[in-house]
Structures are given as structure tokens and as C-alpha cells.
VEXMIMI-366258 format. One record per atom (N, C-alpha, C): residue number from 1; residue in three letters; atom name; x, y, z. Coordinates in steps of 0.2 Angstrom, whole numbers, plus 5000, padded with zeros to 4 digits. Layout:
REM VEXMIMI-366258
nr,rest,atom,u,v,w
NUM,Ala,CA,X,Y,Z
...
This chain:
REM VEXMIMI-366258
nr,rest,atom,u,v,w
1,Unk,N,5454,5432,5510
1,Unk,CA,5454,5437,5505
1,Unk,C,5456,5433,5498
2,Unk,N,5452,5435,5494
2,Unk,CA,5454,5433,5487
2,Unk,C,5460,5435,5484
3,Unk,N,5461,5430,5478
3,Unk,CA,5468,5436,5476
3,Unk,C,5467,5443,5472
4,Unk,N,5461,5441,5470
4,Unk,CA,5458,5449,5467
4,Unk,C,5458,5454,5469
5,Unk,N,5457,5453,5476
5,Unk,CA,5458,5459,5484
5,Unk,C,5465,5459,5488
6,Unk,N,5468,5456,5484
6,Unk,CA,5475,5456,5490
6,Unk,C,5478,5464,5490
7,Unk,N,5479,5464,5495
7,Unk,CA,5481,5471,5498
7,Unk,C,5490,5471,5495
8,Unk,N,5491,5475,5491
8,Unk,CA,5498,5477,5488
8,Unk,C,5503,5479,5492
9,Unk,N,5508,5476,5495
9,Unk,CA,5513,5482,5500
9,Unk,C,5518,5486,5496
10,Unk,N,5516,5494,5500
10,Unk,CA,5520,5499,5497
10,Unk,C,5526,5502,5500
11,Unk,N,5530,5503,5493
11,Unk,CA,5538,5504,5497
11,Unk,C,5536,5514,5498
12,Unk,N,5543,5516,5501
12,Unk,CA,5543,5523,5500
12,Unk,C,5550,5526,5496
13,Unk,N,5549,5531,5496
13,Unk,CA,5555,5535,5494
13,Unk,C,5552,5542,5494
14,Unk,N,5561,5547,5494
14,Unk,CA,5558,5552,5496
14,Unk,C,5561,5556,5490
15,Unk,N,5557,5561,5487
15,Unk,CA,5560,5566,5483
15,Unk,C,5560,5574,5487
16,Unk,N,5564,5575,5481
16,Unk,CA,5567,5583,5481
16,Unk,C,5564,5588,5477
17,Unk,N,5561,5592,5477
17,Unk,CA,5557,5597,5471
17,Unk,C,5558,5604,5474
18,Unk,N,5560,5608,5470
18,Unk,CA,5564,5613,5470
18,Unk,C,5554,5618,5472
19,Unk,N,5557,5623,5478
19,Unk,CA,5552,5623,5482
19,Unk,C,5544,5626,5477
20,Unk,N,5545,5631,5473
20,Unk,CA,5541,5632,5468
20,Unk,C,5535,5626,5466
21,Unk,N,5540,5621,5462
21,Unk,CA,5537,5616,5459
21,Unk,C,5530,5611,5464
22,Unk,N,5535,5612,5472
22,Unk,CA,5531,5609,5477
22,Unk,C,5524,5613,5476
23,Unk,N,5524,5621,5478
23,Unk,CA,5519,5625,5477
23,Unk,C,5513,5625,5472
24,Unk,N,5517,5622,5467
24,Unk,CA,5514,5622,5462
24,Unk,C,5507,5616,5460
25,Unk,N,5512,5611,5463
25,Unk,CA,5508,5602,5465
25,Unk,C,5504,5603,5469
26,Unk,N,5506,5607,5477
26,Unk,CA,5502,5609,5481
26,Unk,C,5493,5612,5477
27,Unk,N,5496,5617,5473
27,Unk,CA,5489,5622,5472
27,Unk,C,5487,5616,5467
28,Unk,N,5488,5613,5462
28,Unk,CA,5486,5607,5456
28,Unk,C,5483,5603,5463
29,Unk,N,5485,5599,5467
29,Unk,CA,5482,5596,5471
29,Unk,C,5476,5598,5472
30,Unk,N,5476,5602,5477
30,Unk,CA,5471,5607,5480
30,Unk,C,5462,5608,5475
31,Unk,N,5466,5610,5468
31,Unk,CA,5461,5611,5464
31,Unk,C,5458,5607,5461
32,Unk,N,5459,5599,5461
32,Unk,CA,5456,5593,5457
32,Unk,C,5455,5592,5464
33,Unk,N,5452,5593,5472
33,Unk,CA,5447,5590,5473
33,Unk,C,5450,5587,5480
34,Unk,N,5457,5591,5482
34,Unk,CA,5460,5589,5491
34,Unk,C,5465,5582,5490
35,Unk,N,5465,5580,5486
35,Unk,CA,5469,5572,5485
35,Unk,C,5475,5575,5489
36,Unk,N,5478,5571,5492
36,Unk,CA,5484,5574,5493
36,Unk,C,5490,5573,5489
37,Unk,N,5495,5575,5490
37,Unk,CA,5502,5577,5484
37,Unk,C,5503,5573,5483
38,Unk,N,5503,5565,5488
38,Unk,CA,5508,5562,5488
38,Unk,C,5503,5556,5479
39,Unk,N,5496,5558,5480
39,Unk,CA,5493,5553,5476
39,Unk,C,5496,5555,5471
40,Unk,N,5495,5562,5466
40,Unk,CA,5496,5565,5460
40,Unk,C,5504,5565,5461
41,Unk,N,5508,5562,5462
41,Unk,CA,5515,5560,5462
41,Unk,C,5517,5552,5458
42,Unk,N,5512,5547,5462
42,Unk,CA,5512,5541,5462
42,Unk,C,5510,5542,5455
43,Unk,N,5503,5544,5452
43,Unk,CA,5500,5545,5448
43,Unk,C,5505,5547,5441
44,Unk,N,5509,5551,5443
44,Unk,CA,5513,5554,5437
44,Unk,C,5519,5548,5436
45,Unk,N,5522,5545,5442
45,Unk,CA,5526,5540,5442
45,Unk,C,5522,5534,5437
46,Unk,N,5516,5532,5438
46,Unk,CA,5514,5528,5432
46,Unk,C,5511,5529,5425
47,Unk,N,5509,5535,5424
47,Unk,CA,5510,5535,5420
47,Unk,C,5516,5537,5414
48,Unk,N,5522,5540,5419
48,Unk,CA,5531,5538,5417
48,Unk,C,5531,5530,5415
49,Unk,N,5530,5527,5420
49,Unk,CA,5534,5520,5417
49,Unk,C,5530,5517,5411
50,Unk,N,5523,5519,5412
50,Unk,CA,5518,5517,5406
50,Unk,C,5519,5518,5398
51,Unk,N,5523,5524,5399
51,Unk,CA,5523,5530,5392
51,Unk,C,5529,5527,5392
52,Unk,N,5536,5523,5397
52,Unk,CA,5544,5524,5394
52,Unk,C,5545,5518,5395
53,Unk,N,5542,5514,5398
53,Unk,CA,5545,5507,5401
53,Unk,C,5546,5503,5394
54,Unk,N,5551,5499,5392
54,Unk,CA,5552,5496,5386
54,Unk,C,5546,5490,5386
């Protein structure tokens, strides 16, 4: 395997969402296309660090 292709190991963590907000991710997910929650989670976390990371 190249390094181009090197397969990234992923940590986990687990949050908290006040059960609403969950509902809410849930129907956003659902409606861009079945991805699942946990993708559009990851996805918001980078663009967090992108927008605020010094």
C-alpha cells in the first residue's frame, strides 16, 4: 500500500444531544441521501476545527 492509500485509524467518542436535536440530524440525514448520522457529525466536527483551529 502506498502512502497515498494508507488507511487512517479512527478513534471514537461518544456525545450527548438533547433528544430533539438527535431527531433533527436523524431527518437532515435521511434527507441528503441515507448517510448515516454518524457521517454528518464527523463532517460538522471538521469543518469546526477548519473555521476555529488557530
Amino acid at each position: 500500500m502506498s502512502a497515498d492509500n494508507e488507511t487512517k485509524k479512527m478513534k471514537q467518542i461518544t456525545i450527548k444531544l438533547k433528544a430533539d436535536d438527535l431527531n433533527r440530524l436523524r431527518e437532515y440525514a435521511d434527507s441528503r441521501g441515507g448517510n448515516p448520522v454518524s457521517h454528518y457529525i464527523r463532517e460538522a466536527v471538521v469543518e469546526y476545527l477548519e473555521n476555529h483551529a488557530n
